[in-house]
mmCIF file as Biopython writes it, N, C-alpha, C and O atoms, coordinates in Angstrom:
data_model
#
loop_
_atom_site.group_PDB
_atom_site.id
_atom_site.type_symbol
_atom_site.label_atom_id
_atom_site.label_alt_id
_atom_site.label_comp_id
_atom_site.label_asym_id
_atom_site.label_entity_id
_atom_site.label_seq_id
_atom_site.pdbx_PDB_ins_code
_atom_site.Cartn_x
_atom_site.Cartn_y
_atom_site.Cartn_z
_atom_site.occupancy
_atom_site.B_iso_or_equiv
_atom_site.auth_seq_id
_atom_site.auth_asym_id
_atom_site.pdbx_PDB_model_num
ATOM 1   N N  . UNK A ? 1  ? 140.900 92.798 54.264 1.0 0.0 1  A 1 
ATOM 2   C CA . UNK A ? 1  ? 140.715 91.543 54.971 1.0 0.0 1  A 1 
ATOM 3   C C  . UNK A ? 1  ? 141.504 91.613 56.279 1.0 0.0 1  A 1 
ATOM 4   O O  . UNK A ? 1  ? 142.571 92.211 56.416 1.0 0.0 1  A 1 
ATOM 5   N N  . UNK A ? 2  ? 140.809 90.883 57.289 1.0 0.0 2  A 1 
ATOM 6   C CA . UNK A ? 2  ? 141.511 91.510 58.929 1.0 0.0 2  A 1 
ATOM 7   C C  . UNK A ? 2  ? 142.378 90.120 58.898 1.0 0.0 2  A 1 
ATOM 8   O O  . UNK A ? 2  ? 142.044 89.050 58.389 1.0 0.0 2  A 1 
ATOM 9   N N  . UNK A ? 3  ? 143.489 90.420 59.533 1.0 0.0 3  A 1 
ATOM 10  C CA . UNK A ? 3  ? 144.480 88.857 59.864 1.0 0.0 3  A 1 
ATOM 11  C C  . UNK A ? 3  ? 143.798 88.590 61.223 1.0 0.0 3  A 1 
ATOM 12  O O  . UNK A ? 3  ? 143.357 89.401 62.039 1.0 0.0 3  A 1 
ATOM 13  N N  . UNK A ? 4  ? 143.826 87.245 61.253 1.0 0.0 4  A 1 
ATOM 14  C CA . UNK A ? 4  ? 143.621 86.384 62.424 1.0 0.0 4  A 1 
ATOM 15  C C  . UNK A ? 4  ? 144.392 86.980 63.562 1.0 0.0 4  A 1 
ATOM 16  O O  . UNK A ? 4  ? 145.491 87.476 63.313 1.0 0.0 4  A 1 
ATOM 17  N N  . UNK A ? 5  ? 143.917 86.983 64.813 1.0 0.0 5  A 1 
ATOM 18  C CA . UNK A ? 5  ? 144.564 87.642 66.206 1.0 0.0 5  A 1 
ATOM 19  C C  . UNK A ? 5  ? 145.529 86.692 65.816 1.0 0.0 5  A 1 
ATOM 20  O O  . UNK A ? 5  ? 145.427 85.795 64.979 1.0 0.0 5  A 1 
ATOM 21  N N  . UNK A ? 6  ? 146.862 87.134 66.824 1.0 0.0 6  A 1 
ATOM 22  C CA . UNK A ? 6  ? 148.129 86.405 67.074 1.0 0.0 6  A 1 
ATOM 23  C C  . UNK A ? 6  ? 147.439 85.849 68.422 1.0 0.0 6  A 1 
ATOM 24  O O  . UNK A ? 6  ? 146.594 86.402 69.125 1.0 0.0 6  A 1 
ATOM 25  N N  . UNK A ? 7  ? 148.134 84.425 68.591 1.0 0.0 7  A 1 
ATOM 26  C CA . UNK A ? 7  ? 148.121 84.169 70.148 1.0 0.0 7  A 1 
ATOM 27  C C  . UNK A ? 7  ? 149.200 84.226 70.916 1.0 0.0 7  A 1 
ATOM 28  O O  . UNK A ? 7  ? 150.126 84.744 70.293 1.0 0.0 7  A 1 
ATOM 29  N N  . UNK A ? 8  ? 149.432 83.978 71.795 1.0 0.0 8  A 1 
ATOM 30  C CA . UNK A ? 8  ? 150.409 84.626 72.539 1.0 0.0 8  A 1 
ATOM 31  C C  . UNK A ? 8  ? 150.693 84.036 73.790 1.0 0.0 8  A 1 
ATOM 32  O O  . UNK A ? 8  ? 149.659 83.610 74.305 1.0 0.0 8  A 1 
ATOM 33  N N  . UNK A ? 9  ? 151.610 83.868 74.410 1.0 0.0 9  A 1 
ATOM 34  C CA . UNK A ? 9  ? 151.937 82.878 76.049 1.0 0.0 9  A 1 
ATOM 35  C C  . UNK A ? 9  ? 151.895 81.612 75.598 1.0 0.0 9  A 1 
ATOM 36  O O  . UNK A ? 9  ? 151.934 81.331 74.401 1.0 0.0 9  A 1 
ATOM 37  N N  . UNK A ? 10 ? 151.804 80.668 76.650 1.0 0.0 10 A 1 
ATOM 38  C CA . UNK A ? 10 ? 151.746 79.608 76.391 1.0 0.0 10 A 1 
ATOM 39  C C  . UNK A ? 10 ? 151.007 78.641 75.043 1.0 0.0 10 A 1 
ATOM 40  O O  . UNK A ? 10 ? 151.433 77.546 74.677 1.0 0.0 10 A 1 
ATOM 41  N N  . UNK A ? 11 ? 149.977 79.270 74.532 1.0 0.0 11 A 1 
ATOM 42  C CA . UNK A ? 11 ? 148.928 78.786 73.743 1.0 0.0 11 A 1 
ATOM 43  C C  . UNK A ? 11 ? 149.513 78.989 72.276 1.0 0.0 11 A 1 
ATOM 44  O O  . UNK A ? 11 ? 148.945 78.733 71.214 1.0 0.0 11 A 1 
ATOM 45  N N  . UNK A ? 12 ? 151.153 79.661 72.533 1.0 0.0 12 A 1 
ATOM 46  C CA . UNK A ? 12 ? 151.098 79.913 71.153 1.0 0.0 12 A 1 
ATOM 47  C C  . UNK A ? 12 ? 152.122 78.672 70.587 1.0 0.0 12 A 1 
ATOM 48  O O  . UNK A ? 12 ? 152.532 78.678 69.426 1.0 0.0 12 A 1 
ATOM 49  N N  . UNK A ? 13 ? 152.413 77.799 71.390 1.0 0.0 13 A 1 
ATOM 50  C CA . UNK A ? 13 ? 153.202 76.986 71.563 1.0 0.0 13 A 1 
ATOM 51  C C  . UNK A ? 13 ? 152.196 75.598 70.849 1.0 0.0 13 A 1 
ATOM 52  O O  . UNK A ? 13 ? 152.733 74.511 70.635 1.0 0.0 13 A 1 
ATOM 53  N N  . UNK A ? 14 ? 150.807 75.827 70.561 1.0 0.0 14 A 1 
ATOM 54  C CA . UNK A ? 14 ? 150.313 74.083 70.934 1.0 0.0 14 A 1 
ATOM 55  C C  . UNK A ? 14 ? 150.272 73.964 69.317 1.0 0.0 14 A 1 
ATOM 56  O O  . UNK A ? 14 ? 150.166 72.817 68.881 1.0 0.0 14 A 1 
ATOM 57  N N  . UNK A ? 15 ? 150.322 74.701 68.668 1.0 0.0 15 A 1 
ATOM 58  C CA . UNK A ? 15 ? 150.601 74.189 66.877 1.0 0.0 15 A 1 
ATOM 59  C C  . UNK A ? 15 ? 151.693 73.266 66.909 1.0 0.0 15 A 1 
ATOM 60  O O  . UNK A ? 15 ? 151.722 72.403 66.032 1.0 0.0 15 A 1 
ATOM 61  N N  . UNK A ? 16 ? 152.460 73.298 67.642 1.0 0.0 16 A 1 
ATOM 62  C CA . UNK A ? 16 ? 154.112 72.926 67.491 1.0 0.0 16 A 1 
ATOM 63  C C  . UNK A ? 16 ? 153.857 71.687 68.138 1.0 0.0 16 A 1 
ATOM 64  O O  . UNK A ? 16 ? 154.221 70.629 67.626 1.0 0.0 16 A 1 
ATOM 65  N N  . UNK A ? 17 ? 153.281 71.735 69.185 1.0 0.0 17 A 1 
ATOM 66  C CA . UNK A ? 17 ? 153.342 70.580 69.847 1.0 0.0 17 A 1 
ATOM 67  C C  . UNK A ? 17 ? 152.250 69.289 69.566 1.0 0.0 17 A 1 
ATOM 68  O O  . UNK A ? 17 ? 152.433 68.111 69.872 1.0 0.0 17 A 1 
ATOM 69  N N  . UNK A ? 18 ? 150.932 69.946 68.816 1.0 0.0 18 A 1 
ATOM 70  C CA . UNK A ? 18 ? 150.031 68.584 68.178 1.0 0.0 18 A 1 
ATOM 71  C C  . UNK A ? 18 ? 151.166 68.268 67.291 1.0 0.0 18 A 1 
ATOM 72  O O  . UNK A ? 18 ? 151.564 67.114 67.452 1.0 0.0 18 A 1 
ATOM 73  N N  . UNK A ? 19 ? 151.887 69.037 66.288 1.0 0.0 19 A 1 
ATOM 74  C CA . UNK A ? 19 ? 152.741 68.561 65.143 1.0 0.0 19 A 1 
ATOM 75  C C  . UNK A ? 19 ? 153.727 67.975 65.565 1.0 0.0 19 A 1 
ATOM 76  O O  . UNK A ? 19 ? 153.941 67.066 64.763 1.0 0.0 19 A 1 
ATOM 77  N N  . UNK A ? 20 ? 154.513 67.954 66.409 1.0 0.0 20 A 1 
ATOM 78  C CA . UNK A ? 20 ? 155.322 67.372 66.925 1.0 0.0 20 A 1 
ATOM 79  C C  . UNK A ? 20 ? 155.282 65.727 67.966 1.0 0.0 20 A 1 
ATOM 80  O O  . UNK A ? 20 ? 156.054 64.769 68.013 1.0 0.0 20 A 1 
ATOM 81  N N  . UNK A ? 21 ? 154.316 65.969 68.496 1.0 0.0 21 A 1 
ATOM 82  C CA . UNK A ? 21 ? 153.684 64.597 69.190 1.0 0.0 21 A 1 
ATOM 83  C C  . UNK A ? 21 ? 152.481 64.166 68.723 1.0 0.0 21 A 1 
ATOM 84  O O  . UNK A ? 21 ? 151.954 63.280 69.396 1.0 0.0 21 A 1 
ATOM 85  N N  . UNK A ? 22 ? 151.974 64.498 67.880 1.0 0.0 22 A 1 
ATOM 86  C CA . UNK A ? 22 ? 150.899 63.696 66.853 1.0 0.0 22 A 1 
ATOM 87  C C  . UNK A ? 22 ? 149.490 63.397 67.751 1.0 0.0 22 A 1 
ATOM 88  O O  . UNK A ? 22 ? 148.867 62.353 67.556 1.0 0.0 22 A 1 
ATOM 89  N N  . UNK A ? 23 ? 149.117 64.219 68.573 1.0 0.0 23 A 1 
ATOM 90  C CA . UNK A ? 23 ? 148.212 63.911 69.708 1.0 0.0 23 A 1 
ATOM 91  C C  . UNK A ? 23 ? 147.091 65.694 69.829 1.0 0.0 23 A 1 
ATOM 92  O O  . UNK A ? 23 ? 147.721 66.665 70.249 1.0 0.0 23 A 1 
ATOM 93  N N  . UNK A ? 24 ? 145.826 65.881 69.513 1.0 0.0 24 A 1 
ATOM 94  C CA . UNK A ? 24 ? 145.856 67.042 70.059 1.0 0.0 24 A 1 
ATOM 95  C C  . UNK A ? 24 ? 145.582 67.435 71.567 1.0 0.0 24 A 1 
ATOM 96  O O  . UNK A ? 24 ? 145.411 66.799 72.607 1.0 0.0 24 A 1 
ATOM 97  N N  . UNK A ? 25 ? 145.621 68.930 71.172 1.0 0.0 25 A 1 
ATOM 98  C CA . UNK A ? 25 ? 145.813 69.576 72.717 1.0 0.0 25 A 1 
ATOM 99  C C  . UNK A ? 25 ? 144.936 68.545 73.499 1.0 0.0 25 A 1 
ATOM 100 O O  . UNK A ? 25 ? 145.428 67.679 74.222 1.0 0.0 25 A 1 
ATOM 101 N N  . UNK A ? 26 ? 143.334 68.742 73.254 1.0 0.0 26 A 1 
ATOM 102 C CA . UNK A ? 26 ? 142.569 68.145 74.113 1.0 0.0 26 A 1 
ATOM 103 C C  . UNK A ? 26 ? 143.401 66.393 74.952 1.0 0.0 26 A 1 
ATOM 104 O O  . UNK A ? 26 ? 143.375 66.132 76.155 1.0 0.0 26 A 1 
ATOM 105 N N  . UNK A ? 27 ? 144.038 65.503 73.838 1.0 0.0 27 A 1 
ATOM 106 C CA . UNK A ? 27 ? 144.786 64.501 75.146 1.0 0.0 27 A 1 
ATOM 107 C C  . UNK A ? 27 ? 145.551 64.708 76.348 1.0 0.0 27 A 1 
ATOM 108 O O  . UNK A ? 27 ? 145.560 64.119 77.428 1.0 0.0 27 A 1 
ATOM 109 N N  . UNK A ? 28 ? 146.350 65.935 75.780 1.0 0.0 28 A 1 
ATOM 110 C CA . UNK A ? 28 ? 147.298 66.059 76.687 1.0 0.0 28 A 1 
ATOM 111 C C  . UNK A ? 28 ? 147.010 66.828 77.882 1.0 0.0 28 A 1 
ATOM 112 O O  . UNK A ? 28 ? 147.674 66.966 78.909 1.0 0.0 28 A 1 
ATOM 113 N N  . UNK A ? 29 ? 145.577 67.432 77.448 1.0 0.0 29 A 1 
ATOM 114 C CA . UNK A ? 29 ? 145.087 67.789 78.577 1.0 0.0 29 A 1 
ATOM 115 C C  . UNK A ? 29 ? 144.269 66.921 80.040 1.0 0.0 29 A 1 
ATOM 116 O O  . UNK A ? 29 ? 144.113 67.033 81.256 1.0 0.0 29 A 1 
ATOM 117 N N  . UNK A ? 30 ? 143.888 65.932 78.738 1.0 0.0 30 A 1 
ATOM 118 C CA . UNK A ? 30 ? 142.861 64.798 79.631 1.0 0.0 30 A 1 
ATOM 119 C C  . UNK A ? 30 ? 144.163 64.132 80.366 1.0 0.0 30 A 1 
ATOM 120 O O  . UNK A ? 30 ? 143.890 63.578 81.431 1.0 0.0 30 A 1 
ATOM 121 N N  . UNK A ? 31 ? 145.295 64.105 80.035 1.0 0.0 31 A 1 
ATOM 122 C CA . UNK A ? 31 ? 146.560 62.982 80.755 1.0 0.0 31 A 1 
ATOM 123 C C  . UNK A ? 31 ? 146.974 63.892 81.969 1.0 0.0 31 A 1 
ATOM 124 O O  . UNK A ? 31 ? 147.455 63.352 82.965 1.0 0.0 31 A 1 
ATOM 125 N N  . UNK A ? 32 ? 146.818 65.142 81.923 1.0 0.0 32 A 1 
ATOM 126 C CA . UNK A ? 32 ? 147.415 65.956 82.675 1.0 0.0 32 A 1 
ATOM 127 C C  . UNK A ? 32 ? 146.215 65.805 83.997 1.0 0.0 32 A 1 
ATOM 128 O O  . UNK A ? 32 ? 146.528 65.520 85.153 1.0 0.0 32 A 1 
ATOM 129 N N  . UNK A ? 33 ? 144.865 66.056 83.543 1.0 0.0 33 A 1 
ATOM 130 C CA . UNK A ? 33 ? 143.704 66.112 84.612 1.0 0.0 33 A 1 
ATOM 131 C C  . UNK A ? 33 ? 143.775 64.251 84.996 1.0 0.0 33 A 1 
ATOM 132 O O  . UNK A ? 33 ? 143.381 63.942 86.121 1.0 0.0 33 A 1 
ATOM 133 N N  . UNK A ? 34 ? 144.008 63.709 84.554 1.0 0.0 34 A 1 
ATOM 134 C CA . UNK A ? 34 ? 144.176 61.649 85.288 1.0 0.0 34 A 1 
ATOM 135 C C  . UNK A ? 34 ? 145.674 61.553 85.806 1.0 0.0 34 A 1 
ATOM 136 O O  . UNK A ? 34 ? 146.030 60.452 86.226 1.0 0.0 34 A 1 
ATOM 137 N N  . UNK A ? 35 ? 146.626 62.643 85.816 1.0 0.0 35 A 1 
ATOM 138 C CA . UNK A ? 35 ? 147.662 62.826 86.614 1.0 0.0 35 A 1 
ATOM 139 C C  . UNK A ? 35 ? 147.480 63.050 88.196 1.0 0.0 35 A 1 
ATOM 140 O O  . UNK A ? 35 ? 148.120 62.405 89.026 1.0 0.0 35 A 1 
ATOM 141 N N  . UNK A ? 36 ? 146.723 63.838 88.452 1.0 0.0 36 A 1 
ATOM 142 C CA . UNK A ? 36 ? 145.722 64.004 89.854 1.0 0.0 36 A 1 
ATOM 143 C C  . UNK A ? 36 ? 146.509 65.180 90.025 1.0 0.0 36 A 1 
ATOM 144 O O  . UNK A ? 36 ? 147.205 65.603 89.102 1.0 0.0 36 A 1 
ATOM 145 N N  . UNK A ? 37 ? 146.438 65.863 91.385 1.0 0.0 37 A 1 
ATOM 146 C CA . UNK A ? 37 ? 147.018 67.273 92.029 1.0 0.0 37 A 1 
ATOM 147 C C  . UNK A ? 37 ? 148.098 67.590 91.896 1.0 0.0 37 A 1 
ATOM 148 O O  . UNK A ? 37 ? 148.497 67.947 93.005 1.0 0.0 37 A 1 
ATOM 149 N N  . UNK A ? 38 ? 149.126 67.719 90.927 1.0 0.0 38 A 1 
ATOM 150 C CA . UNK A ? 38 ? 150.785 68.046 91.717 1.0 0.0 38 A 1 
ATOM 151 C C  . UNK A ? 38 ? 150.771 69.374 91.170 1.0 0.0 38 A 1 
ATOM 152 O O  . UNK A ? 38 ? 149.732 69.934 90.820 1.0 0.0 38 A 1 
ATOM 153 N N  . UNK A ? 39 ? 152.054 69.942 91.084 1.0 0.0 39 A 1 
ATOM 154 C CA . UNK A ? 39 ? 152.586 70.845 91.195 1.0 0.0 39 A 1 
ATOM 155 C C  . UNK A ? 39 ? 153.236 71.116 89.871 1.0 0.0 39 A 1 
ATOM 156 O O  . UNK A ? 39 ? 153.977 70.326 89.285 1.0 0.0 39 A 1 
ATOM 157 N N  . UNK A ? 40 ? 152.787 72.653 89.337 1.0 0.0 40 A 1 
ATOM 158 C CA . UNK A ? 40 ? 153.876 72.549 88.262 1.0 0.0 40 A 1 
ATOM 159 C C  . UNK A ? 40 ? 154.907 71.626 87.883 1.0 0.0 40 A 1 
ATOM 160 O O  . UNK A ? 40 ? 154.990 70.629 87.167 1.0 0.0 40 A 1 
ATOM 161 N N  . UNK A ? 41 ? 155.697 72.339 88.647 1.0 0.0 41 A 1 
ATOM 162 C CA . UNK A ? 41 ? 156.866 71.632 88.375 1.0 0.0 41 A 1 
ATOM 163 C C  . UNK A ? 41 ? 157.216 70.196 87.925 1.0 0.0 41 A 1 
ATOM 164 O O  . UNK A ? 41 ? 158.027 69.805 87.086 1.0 0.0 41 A 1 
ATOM 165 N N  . UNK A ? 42 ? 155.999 69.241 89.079 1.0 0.0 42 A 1 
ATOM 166 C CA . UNK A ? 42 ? 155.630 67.969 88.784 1.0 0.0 42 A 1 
ATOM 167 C C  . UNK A ? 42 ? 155.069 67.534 87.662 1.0 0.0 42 A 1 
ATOM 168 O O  . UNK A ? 42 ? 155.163 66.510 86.984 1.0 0.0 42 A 1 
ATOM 169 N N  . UNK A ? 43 ? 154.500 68.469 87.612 1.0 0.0 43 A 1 
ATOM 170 C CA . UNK A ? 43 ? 153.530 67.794 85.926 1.0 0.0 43 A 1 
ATOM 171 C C  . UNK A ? 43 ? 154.563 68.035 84.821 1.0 0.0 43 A 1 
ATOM 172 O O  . UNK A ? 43 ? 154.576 67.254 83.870 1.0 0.0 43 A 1 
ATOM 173 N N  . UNK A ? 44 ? 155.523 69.162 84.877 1.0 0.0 44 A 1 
ATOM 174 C CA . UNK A ? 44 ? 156.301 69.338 83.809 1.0 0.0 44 A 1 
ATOM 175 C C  . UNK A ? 44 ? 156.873 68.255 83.813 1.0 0.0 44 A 1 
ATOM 176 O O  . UNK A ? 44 ? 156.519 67.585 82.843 1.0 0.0 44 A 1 
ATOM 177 N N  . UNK A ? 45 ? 157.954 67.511 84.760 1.0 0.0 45 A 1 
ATOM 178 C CA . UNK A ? 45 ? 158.718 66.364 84.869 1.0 0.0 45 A 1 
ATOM 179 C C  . UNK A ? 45 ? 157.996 65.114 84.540 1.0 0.0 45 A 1 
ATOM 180 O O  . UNK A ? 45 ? 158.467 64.122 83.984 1.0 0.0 45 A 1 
ATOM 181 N N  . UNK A ? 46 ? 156.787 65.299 84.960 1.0 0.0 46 A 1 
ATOM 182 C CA . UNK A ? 46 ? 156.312 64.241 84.636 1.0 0.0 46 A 1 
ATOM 183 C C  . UNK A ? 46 ? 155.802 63.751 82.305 1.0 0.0 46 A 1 
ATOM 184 O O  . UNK A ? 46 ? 155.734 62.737 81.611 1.0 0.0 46 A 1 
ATOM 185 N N  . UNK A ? 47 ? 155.685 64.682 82.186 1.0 0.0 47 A 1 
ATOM 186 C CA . UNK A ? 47 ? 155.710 65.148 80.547 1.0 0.0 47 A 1 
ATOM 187 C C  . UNK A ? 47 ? 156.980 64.878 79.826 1.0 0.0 47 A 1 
ATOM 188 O O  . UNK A ? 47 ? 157.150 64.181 78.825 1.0 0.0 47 A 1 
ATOM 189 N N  . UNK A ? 48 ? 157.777 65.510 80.470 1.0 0.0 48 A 1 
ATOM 190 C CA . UNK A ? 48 ? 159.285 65.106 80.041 1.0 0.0 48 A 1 
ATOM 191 C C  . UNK A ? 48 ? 159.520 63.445 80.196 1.0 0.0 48 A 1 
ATOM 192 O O  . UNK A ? 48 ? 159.655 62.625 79.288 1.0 0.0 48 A 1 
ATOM 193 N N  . UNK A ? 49 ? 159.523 63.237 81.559 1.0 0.0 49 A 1 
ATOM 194 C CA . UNK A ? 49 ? 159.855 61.693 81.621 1.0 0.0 49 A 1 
ATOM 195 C C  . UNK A ? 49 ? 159.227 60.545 80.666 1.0 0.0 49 A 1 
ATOM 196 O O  . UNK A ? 49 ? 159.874 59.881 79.856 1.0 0.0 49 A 1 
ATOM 197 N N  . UNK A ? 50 ? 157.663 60.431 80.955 1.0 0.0 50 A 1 
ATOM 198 C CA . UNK A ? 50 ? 156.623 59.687 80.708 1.0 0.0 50 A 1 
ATOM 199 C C  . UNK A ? 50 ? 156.464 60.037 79.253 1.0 0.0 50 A 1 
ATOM 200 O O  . UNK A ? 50 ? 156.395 59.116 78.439 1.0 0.0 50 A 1 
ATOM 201 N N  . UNK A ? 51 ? 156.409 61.115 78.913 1.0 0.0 51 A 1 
ATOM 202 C CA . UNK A ? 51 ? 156.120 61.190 77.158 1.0 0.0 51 A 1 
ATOM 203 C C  . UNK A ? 51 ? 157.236 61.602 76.590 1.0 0.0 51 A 1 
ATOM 204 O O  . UNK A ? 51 ? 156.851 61.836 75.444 1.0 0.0 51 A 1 
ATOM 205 N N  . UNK A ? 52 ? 158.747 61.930 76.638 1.0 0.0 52 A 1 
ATOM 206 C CA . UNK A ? 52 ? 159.978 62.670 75.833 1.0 0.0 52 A 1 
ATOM 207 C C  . UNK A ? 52 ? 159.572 63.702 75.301 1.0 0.0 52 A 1 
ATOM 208 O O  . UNK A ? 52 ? 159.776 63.969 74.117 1.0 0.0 52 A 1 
ATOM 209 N N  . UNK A ? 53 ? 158.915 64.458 76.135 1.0 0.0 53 A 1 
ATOM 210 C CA . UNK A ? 53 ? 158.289 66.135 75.920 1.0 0.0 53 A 1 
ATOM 211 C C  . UNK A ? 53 ? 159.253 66.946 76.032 1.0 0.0 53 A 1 
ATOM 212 O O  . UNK A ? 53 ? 160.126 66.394 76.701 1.0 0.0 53 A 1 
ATOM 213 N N  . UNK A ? 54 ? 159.656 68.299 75.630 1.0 0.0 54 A 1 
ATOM 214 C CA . UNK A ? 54 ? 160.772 69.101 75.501 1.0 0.0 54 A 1 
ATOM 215 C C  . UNK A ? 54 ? 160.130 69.880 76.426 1.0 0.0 54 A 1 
ATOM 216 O O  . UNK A ? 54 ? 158.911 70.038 76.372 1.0 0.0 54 A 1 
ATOM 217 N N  . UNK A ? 55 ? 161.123 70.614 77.652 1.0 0.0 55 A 1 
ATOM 218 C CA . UNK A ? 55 ? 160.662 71.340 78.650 1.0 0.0 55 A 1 
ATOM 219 C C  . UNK A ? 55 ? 159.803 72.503 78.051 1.0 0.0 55 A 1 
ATOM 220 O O  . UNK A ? 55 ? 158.908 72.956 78.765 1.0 0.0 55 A 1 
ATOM 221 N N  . UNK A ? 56 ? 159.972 72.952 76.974 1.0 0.0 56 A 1 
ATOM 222 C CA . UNK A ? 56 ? 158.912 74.139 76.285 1.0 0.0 56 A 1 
ATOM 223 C C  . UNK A ? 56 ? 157.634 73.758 76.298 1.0 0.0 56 A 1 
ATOM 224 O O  . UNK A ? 56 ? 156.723 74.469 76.719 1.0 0.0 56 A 1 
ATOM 225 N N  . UNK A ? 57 ? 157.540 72.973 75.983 1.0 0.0 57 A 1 
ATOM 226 C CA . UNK A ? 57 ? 156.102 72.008 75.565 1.0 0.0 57 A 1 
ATOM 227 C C  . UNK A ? 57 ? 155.158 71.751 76.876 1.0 0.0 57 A 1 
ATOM 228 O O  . UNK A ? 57 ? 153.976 71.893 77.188 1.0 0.0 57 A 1 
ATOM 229 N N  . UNK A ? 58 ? 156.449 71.263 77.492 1.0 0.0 58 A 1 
ATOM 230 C CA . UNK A ? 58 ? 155.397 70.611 78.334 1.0 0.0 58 A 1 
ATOM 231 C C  . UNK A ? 58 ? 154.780 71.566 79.681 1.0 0.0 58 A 1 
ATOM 232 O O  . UNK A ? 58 ? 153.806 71.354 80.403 1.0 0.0 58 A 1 
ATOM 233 N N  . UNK A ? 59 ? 156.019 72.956 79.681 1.0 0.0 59 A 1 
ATOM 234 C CA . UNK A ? 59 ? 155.779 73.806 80.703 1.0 0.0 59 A 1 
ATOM 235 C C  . UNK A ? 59 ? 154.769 74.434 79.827 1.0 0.0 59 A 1 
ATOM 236 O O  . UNK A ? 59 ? 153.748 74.572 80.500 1.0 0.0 59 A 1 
ATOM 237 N N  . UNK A ? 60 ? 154.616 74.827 78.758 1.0 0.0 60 A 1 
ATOM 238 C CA . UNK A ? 60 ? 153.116 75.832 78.182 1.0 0.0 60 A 1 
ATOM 239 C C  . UNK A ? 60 ? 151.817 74.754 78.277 1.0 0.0 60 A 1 
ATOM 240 O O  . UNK A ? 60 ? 150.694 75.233 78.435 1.0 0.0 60 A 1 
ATOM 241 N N  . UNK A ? 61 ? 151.991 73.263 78.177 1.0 0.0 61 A 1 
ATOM 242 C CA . UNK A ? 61 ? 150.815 73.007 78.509 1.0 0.0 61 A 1 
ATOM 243 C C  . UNK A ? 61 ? 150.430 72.503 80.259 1.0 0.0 61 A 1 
ATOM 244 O O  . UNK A ? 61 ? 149.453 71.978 80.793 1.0 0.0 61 A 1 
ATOM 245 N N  . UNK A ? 62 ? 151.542 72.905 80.657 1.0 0.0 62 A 1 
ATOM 246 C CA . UNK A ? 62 ? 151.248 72.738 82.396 1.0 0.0 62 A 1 
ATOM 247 C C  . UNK A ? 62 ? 150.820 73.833 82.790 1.0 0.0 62 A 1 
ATOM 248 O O  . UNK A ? 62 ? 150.382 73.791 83.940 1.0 0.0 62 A 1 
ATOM 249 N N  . UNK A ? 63 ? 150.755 75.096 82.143 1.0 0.0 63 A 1 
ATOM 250 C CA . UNK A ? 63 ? 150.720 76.854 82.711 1.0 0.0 63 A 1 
ATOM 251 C C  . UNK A ? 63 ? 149.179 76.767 82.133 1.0 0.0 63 A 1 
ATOM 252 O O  . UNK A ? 63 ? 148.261 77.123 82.871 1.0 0.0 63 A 1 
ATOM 253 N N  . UNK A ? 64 ? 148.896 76.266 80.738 1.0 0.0 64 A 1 
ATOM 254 C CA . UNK A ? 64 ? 147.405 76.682 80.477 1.0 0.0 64 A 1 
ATOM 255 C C  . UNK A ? 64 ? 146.285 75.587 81.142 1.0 0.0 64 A 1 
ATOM 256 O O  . UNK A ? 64 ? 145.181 75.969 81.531 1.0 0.0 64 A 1 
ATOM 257 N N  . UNK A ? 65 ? 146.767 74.052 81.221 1.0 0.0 65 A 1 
ATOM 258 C CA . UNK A ? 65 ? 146.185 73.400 82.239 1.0 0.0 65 A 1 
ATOM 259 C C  . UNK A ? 65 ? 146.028 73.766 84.152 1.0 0.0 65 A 1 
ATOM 260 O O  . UNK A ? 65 ? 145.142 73.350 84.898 1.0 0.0 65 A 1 
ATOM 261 N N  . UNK A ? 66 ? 146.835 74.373 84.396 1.0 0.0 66 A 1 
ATOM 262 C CA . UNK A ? 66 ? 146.622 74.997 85.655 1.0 0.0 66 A 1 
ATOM 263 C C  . UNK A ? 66 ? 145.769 75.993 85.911 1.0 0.0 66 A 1 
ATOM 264 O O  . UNK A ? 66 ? 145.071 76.143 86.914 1.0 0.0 66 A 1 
ATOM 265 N N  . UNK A ? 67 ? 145.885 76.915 84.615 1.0 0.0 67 A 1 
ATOM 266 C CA . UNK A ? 67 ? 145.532 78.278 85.010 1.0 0.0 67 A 1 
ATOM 267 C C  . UNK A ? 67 ? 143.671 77.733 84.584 1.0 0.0 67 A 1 
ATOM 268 O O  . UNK A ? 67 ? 142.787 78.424 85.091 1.0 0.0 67 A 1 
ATOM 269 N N  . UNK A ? 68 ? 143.263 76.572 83.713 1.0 0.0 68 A 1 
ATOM 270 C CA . UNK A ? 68 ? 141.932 76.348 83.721 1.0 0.0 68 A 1 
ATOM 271 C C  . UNK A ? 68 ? 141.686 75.687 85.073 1.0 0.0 68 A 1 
ATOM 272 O O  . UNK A ? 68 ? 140.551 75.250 85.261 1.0 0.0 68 A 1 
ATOM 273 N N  . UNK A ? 69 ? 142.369 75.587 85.799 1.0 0.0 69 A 1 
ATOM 274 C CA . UNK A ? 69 ? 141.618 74.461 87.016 1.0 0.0 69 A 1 
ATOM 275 C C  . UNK A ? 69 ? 140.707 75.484 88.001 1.0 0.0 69 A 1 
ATOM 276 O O  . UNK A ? 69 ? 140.063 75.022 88.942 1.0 0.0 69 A 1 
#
C-alpha cells in the first residue's frame, strides 16, 4: 500500500490551522482576496491583528495566497 505524498512549505501548515481557528482554508482565503492588494507583510499583520493568528499561520497562508494570484 503506497503512503499518501507528504506536503510540504507552506501547505503543510493548513491542517493546523482549520483545527486551530475552526474555519477552512477556502475562508481564509476568500478574507485575504476582500482584503484588496497589499503586501505580504501587510496581509500577515493584518491576520495577526484582525483574527489573533500566530505569525506561522498566517505567513503560510499569505505565501500560498500570493503565489495563486
Amino acid at each position: 500500500m503506497a503512503d499518501a505524498p507528504t506536503v510540504k512549505g507552506p501547505a503543510s501548515y493548513f491542517p493546523s490551522i482549520e483545527k486551530t481557528y475552526g474555519h477552512p482554508i477556502s475562508h481564509w482565503m476568500a478574507l485575504l482576496q476582500q482584503a484588496g492588494p497589499q503586501k505580504h507583510m501587510a496581509l500577515v499583520n493584518w491576520l495577526k491583528t484582525e483574527h489573533a493568528m500566530g505569525h506561522g499561520h498566517a505567513n503560510a497562508l499569505v505565501a500560498v495566497f500570493l503565489a495563486d494570484q
